[in-house]
C-alpha positions in Angstrom: -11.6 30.2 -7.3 -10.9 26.2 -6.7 -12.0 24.5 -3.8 -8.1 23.4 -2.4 -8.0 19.8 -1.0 -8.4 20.7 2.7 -11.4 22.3 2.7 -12.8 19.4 -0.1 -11.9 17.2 2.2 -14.1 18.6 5.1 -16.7 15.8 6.3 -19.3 17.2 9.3 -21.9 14.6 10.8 -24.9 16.2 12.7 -27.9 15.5 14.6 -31.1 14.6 12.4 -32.6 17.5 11.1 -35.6 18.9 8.5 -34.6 19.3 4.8 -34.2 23.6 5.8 -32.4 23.1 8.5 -29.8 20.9 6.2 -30.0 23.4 3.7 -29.1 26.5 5.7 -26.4 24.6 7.7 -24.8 23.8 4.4 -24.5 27.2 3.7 -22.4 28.1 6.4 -20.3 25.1 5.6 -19.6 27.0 2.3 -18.8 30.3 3.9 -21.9 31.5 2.9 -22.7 34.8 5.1 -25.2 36.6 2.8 -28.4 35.9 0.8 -30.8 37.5 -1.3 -34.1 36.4 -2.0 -38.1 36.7 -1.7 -40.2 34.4 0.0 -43.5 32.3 -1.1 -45.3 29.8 -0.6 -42.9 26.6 -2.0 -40.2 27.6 0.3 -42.0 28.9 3.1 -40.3 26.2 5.4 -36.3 27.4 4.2 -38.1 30.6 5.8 -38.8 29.6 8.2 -36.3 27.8 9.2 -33.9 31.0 8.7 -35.5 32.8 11.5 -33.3 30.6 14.0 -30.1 31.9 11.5 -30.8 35.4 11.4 -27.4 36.1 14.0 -25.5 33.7 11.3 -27.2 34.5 7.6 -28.0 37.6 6.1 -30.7 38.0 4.5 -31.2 40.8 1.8 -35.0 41.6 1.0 -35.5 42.6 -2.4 -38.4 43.7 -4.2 -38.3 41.1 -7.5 -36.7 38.0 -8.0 -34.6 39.4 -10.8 -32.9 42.0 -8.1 -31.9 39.3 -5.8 -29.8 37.7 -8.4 -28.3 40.7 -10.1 -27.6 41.7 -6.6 -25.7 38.5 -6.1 -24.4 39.1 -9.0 -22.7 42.5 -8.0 -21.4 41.0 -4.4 -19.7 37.7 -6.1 -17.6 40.0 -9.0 -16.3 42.3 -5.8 -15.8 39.7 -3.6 -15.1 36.9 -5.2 -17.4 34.7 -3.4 -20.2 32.5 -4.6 -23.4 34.7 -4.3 -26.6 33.1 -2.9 -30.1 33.5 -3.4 -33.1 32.2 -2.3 -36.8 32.2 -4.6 -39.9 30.4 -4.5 -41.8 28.5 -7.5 -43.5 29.1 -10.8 -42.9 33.1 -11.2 -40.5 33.7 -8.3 -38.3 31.1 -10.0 -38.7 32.4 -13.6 -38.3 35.8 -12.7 -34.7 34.7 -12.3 -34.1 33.8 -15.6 -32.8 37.3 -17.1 -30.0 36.8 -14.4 -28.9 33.2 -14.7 -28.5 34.3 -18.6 -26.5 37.4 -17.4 -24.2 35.3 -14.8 -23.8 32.1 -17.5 -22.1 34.8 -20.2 -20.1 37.1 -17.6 -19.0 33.9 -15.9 -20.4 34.8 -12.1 -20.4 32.3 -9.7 -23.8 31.9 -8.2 -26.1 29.0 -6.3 -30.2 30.1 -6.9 -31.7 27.4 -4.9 -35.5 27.7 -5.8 -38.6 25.9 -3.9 -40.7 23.6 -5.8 -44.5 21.8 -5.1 -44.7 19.1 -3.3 -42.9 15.8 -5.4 -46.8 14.2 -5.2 -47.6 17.2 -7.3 -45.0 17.2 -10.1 -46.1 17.4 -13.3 -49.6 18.0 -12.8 -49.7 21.8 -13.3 -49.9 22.1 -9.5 -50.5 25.8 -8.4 -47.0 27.9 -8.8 -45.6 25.2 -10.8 -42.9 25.3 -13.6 -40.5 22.5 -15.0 -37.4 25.1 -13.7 -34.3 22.3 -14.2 -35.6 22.2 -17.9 -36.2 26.4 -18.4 -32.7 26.4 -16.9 -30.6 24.3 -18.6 -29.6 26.8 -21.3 -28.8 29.5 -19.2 -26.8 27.5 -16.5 -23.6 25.8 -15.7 -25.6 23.5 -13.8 -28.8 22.3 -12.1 -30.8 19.7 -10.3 -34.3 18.9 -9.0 -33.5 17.5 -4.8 -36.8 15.4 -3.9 -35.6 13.7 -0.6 -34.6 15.2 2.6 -31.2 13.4 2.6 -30.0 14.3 -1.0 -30.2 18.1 0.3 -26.4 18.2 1.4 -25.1 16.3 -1.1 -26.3 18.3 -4.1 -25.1 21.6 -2.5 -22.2 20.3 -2.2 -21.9 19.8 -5.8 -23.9 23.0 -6.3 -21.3 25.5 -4.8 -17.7 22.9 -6.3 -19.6 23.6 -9.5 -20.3 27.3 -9.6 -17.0 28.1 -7.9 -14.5 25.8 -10.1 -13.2 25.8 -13.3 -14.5 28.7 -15.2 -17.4 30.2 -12.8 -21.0 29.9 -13.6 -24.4 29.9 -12.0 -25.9 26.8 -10.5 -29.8 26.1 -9.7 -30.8 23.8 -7.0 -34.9 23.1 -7.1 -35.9 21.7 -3.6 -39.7 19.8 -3.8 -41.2 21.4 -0.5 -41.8 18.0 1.0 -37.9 17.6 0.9 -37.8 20.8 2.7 -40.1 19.9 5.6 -38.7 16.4 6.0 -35.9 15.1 8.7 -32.7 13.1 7.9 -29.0 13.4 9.7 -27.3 15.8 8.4 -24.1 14.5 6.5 -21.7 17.4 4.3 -18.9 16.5 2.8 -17.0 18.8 0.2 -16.5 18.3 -3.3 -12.5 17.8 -4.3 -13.8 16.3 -8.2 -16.7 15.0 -10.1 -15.7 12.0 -12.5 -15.7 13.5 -16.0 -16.1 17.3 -15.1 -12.7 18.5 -15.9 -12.9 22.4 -14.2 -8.5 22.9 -15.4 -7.7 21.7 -18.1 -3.4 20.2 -17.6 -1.5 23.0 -19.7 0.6 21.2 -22.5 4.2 22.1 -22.1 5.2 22.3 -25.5 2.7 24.9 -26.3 3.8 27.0 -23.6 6.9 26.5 -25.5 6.2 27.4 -28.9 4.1 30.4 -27.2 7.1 31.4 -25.8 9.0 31.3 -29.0 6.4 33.2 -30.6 6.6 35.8 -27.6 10.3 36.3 -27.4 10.2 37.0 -31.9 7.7 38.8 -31.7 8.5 42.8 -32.8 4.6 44.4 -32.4 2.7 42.0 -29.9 -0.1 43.0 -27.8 -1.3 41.3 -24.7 -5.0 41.3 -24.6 -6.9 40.7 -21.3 -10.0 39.7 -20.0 -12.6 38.6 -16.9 -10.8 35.2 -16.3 -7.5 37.0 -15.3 -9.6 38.6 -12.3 -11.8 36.1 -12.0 -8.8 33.2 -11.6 -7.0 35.9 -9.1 -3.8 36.2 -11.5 -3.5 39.4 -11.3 0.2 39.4 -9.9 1.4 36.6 -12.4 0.0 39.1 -14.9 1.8 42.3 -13.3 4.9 39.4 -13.6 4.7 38.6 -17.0 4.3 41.8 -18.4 7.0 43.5 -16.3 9.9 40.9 -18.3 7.9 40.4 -21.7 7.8 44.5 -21.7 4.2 44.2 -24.0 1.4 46.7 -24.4 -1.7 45.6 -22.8 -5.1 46.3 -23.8 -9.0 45.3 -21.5 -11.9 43.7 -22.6 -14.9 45.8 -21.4 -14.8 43.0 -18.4 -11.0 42.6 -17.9 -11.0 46.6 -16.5 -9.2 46.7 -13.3 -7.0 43.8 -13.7 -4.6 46.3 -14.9 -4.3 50.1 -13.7 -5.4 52.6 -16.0 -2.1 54.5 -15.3 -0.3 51.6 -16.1 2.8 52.6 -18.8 2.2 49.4 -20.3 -1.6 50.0 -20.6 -2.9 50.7 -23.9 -6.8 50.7 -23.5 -10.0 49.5 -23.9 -10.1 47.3 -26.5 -14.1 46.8 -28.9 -17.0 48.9 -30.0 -16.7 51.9 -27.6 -12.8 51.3 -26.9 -9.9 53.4 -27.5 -8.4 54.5 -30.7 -4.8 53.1 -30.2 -5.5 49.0 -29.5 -8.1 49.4 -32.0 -6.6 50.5 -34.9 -3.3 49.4 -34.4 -5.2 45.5 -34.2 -4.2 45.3 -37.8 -0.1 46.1 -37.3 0.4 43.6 -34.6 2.6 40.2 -35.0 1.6 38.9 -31.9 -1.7 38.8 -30.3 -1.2 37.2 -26.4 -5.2 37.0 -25.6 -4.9 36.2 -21.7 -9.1 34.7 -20.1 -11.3 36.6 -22.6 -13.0 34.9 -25.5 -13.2 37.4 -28.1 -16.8 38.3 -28.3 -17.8 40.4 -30.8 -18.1 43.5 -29.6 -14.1 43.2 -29.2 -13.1 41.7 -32.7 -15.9 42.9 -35.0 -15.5 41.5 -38.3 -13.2 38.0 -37.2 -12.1 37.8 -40.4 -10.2 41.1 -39.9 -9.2 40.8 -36.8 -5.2 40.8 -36.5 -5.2 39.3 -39.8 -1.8 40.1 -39.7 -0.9 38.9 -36.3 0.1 35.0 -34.6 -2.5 34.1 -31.8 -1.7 32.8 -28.3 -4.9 32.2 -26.3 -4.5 31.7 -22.5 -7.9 30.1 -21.2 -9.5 28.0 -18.7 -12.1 27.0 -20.9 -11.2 25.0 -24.0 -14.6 25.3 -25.6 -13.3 29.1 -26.3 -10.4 29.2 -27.7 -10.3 28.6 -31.5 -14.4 29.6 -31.6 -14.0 33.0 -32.8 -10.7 33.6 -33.7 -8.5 30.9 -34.3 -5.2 30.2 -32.2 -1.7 29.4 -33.5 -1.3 28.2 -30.0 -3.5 27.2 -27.6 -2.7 27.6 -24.5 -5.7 25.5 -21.9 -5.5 25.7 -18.4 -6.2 28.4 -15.6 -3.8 31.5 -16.2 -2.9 31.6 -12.5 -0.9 28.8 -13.4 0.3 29.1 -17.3 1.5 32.9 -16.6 3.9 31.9 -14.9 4.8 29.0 -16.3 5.5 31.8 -19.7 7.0 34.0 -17.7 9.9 31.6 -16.3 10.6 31.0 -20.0 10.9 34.5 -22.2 13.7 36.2 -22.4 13.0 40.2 -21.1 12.3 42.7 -23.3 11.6 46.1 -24.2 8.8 47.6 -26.8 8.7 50.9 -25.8 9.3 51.9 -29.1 6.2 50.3 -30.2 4.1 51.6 -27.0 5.4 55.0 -28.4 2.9 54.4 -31.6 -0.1 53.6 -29.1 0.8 57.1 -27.1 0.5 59.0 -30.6 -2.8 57.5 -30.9 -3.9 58.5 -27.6 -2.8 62.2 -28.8 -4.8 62.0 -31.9 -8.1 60.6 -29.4 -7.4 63.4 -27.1 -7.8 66.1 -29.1 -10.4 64.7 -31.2 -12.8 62.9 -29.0 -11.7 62.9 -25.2 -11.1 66.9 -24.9 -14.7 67.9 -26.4 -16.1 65.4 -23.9 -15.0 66.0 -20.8 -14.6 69.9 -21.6 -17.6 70.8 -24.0 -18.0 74.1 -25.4 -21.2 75.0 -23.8 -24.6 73.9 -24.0 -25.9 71.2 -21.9 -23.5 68.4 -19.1 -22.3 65.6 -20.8 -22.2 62.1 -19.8 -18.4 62.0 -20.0 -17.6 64.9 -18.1 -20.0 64.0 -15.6 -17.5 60.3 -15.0 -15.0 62.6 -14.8 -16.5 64.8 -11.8 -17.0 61.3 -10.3 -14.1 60.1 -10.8 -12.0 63.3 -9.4 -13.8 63.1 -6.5 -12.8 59.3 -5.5 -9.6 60.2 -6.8 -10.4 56.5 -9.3 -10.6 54.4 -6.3 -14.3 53.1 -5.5 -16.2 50.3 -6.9 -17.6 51.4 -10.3 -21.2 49.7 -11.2 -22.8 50.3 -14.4 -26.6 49.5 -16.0 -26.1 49.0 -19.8 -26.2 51.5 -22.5 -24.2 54.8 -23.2 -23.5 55.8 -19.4 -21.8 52.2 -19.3 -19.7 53.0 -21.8 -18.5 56.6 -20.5 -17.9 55.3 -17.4 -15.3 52.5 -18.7 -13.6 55.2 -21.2 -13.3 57.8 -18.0 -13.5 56.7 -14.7 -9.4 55.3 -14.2 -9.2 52.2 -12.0 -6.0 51.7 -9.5 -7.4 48.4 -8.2 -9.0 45.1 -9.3 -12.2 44.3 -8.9 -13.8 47.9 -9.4 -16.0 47.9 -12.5 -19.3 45.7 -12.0 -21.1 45.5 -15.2 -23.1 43.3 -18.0 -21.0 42.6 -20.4 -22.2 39.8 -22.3 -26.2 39.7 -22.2 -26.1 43.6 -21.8 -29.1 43.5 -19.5 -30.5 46.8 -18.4 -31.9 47.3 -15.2 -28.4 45.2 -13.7 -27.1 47.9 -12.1 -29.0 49.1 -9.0 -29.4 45.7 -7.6 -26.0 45.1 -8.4 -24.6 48.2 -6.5 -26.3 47.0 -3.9 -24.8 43.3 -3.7 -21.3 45.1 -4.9 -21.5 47.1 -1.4 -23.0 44.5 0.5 -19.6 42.4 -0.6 -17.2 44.8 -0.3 -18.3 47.4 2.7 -15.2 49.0 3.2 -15.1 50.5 -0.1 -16.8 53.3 -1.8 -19.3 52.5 -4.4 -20.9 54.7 -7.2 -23.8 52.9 -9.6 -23.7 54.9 -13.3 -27.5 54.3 -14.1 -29.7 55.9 -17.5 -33.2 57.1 -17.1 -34.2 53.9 -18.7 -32.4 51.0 -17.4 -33.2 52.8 -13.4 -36.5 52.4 -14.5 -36.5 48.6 -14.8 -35.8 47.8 -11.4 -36.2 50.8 -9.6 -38.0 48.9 -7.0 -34.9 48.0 -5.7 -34.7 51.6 -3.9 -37.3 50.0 -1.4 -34.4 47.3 -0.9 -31.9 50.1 0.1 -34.4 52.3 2.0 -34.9 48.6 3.9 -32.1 47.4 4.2 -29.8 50.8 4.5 -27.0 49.8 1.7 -25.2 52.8 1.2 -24.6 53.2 -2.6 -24.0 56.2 -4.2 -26.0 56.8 -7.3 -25.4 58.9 -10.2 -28.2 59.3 -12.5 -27.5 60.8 -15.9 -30.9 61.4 -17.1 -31.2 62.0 -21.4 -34.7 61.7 -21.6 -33.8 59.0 -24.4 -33.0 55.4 -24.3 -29.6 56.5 -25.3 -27.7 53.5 -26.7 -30.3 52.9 -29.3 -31.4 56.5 -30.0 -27.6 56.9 -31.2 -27.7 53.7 -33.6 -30.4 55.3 -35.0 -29.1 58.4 -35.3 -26.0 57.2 -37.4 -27.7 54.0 -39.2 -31.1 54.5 -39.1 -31.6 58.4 -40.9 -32.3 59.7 -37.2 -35.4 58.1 -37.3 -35.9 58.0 -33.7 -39.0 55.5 -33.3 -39.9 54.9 -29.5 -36.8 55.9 -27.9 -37.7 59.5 -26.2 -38.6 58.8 -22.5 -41.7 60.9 -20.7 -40.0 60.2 -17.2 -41.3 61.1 -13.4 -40.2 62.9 -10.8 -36.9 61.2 -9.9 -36.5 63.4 -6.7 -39.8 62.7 -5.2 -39.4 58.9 -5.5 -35.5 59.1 -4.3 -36.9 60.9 -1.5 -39.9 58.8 -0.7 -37.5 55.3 -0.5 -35.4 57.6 2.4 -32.3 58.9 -0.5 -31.0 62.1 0.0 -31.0 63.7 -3.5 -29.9 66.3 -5.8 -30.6 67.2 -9.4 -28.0 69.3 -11.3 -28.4 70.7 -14.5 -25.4 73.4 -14.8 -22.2 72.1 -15.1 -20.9 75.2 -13.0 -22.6 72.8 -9.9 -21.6 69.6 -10.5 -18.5 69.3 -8.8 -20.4 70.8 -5.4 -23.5 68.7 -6.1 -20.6 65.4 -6.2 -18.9 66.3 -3.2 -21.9 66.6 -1.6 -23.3 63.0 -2.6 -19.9 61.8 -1.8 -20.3 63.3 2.0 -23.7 62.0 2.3 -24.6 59.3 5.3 -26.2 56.8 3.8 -27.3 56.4 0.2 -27.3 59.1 -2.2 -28.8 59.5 -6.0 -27.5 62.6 -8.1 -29.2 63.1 -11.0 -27.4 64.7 -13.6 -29.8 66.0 -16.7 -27.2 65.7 -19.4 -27.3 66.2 -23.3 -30.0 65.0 -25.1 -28.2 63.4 -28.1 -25.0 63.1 -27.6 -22.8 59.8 -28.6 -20.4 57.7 -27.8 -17.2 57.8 -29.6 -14.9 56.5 -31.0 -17.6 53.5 -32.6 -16.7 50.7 -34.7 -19.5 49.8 -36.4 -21.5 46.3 -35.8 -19.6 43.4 -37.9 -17.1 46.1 -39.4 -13.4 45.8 -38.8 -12.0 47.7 -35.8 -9.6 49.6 -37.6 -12.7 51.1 -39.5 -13.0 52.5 -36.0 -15.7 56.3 -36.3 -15.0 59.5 -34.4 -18.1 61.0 -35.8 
C-alpha cells in the first residue's frame, strides 16, 4: 500500500522532546496503534517513555523476540498495516532474525526498531552488543543505525515509506540509547519519494499491448495468481479482468483468498501439495498470465518444464522477478492495481468454458482418488484433512485461517474454502515453523471482528509455545486446533517415500498438551474418535476466550497429490 501525496505531504512541528518521546509520537503519525515487543536494558528509555502512551499505543507482551515479529507478521497480512515491534540489543535483537528472513520472502510490511549501547560504546564489544544493521542487511528491505536525538523522525519516516511501498518488506531502525534519552524538537514530515528508490515501476504501454494480443489468441491460457494481488489491494481489478477475459485461475500457496474457492473460474492450488487440474494441465496451456507471484519452486518444479508449451505474461511490481525463474514473453512491470486494468480496457471478452470443462474432469479424477479417502477415511485413526474439513463446516469457510509449516499447512490450504481475502496467514517462502501461534495472535489482534482458527503440528507448537503466556496475558482470543501425529510430519513423509522409510529423528515423545493449555488459562479438549469431532469443534467455536483442540490424528499419513522436489508438475504423485 502507497503512501498517497496528502498524507506524504504531512509536516507536524512540536515542542522539544527526548529521542522516545520522538520515537513514539512518530508512531502515531503513521497510524501506528499496536506494538509488540520485549523490553531490556538498551531501550529501557522507549519504555519508559511508553508508559505516558499506554491510552494511545498498544502494547503486546510476548515471551521471545521471535513471537513479537511473527505476531506482527500475522496482524500486517490481515490488516494490511505496517506491523511494529519493539526489541532491545545483542540477543533481543538477533532473536528477530528468523522473522525478518520470513517477512523479506513473504513480502510483509514491518518496522523492528531495536535499541542499541550507547554510540561511546560502539564497537567495543560493549555488554549486549551486536553490529545488527550488518546481521540485517540480507534479510531486509532496509535498515539504519539513528545515533542523534534529531535524526529519530526523520529515519522513521523513511522506515515506514520503505516497508509500506513498492513491493512490502521489513525495515530495521537501530536506536544508540543515548539518542533515545536525548532532547531535540520534534520535526515529522512524510515521505512522498526517495531519489533513486523506484517502489512502481511506469508500466510500458506496448507491452500491455502485445500482452493483450497474446491474451485475446490465446485458446488454453491460465491466469496464475499470487501475494502481490492481495498485497497491492487489486482484488476487484482482478474479479474485473477475469469476468471479460473468461480465464481459469489458479493460487500460489500465498495468493489463497484473492479469489473464492467457489469461484467457477477457480481452478486450484497451483505447486507441490496443489491440485491435480492446474498442475497437470501446466503442460497444455498456450498462455500463462502469472499476475504478483514470482514462481518459486515449490510452484514450477523443474523450470525447464514448466509450460514449456505455453507464452508468458508476468504482471509484477518488482522487476528483479520477472524473467528470474521462468522467463517472460512479456513483461509486464508495475503494481497490478494499475496494469489490470489497464489489460482489461483492452481484450476483447471471452469464453473458455470449454477448456475450464478439462480442469472439472480433473477435479473428478482428485475426488475420487485423493480428496474422498481424506476427508471420509475408511476407519482407523482422524485424519488431518478431515479434521480442516470439521473446521471449516463449522465457520461455514469464513474465519481467518493461520497455519505453522509442515503437513497441517498443507491440509488446511487443500480444504478449508475461503469466501474472502485476506484469510490464510502462513510462511510461505522461508517455511518457518513455530510462525503460527504468534501469528494467530497478531492476525486477531489486526482483525478483531473476525473469527480466527491457528492449524498448529505437535512440532512447530512446540517452538514457540511460550507464546500461550502471551494470550493467557494479554486475552487474544484465537482458536487453536492442534493436530497432534506424534511425528514431525512433513519430513517423516519425505522419508517415507525417498528415504526407504528410514525414519531418523522424526517420532516426537511430546507432553501433556492439556495440562499446559490449561495452566496458560485455555479451555481445552482432546479428541481422538472421529464420532466427536464435530461436538468437540462446536464447542471450541462457542468457547469465550481462547480455545486449543487437540485432535490426535493418524500417525503416518501423507499429503497428496506431491510433485516431487525439482520434478516436473505434471509428474504430479497420488501415492
Amino acid at each position: 500500500m502507497n503512501t498517497s501525496s496528502s498524507e506524504a505531504r504531512q509536516t507536524v512541528d512540536g515542542p522539544r522532546m527526548t529521542g522516545s518521546q520522538a520515537l513514539l509520537e512518530s508512531f502515531l503519525i503513521e497510524g501506528v496503534d499496536t506494538l509488540f515487543g520485549y523490553p531490556g536494558g538498551a531501550i529501557i528509555p522507549v519504555y519508559d517513555a511508553l508508559y505516558d502512551y499506554r491510552d494511545r499505543l498498544r502494547h503486546i507482551l510476548v515471551r521471545h523476540e521471535q513471537g513479537a515479529v511473527h505476531a506482527a507478521q500475522g496482524y500486517a497480512r490481515v490488516s494490511g498495516r505496517v506491523g511494529v515491534c519493539l526489541v532491545t540489543s545483542g540477543p533481543g535483537a538477533t532473536n528477530t532474525v528468523t522473522g525478518l528472513a520470513d517477512a523479506l520472502m513473504d513480502s510483509t510490511p514491518l518496522v523492528l526498531v531495536t535499541g542499541q549501547v550507547g554510540s561511546e560504546l560502539l564497537g567495543t564489544d560493549a555488554f549486549q552488543e551486536t553490529n545488527f544493521v550488518g546481521i540485517t542487511q540480507a534479510v531486509t528491505k532496509w535498515n539504519c543505525q539513528v545515533k542523534r536525538t534529531e535524526d529519530i523522525p526523520a529515519a522513521m519516516a523513511k522506515a515506514f515509506y520503505v516497508a509500506r511501498s513498492g513491493r512490502p518488506g521489513p525495515v530495521v531502525v537501530d536506536i544508540t540509547k543515548d539518542a533515545q534519552c536525548g532532547t531535540a524538537p520534534f520535526h515529522y514530515e512524510k515521505i512522498a519519494s526517495i531519489r533513486s528508490y523506484v517502489p512502481v515501476p511506469e508500466p510500458d504501454p506496448e507491452c500491455i499491448e502485445e500482452a493483450a494480443r497474446l491474451i485475446d489468441s490465446a485458446r488454453r491460457p491460465l491466469v496464475m495468481v499470487g501475494q502481490g494481488v492481495i498485497l497491492g489491494n487489486a482484488e476487484n481489478a482482478l474479479r474485473a479482468f477475469l469476468d471479460k477475459s473468461g480465464m481459469p485461475v489458479a493460487s500460489t500457496l500465498l495468493g489463497l483468498s484473492a479469489v473464492p474457492t467457489d469461484d467457477p473460474q477457480y481452478v486450484g492450488m497451483l505447486g507441490m501439495h496443489g491440485n491435480y487440474g492446474p498442475n497437470i494441465r501446466n503442460r497444455e496451456c498456450d498462455l500463462i498470465v502469472a499476475v504478483g507471484m514470482r514462481f518459486d519452486d515449490r510452484v514450477t518444479g523443474s523450470p525447464k518444464h514448466f509450460g514449456e508449451h505455453a507464452k508468458v505474461i508476468h504482471l509484477e511490481i518488482d522487476p528483479a522477478e520477472i524473467g528470474k525463474i521462468i522467463p517472460a514473453d512479456v513483461p509486464v512491470a508495475g503494481d497490478v492495481r494499475e496494469t489490470l486494468p489497464m489489460l482489461t480496457r483492452l481484450i476483447h471478452r471471452r469464453d473458455h468454458s470449454d477448456w475450464i470443462a478439462g480442469f472439472r474432469a480433473c477435479d473428478r479424477i482428485e475426488e475420487e482418488r485423493i480428496i474422498r479417502p481424506a476427508l471420509h477415511p475408511a476407519g482407523g485413526r482422524i485424519h488431518m484433512g478431515e479434521a480442516v474439513a470439521a473446521v471449516a463446516r463449522a465457520y461455514e469457510n469464513d474465519a481467518v485461517v493461520v497455519t505453522d509449516v509442515g503437513q497441517q499447512q498443507m491440509f488446511a490450504a487443500r480444504y478449508f474454502g475461503f469466501r474472502r481475502t485476506r484469510s490464510l496467514v502462513t510462511s510461505g517462502g522461508l517455511g518457518t515453523m513455530g510462525f503460527g501461534l504468534p501469528a494467530a495472535i497478531g492476525a486477531k489482534l489486526g482483525a478483531p471482528d473476525r473469527d480466527v482458527v491457528l492449524f498448529v503440528g505437535d512440532g512447530g507448537l512446540q517452538m514457540t509455545i511460550q507464546e500461550l503466556g502471551t494470550i493467557f496475558q494479554s486475552r487474544v482470543p484465537v482458536k487453536i486446533v492442534l493436530l497432534n501425529n506424534s511425528f514431525l510430519g512433513m519430513v517423516r513423509q519425505w522419508q517415507e517415500l525417498f528415504y526407504d522409510s528410514r525414519y531418523s529423528f522424526t517420532e516426537l515423545t511430546n507432553p501433556d498438551f492439556g495440562m499446559i493449555a490449561r495452566a496458560n488459562g485455555l479451555s481445552y479438549r482432546c479428541v481422538e474418535r472421529r464420532e466427536e469431532l464435530d461436538d468437540a469443534v462446536a464447542e471450541m467455536k462457542a468457547a469465550e476466550g481462547a480455545s486449543l483442540l487437540e485432535v490426535r490424528v493418524e500417525h503416518q499419513e501423507n499429503v497428496f497429490p506431491m510433485v516431487p522436489a525439482g520434478a516436473p508438475v505434471s509428474e504430479i504423485r497420488f501415492e
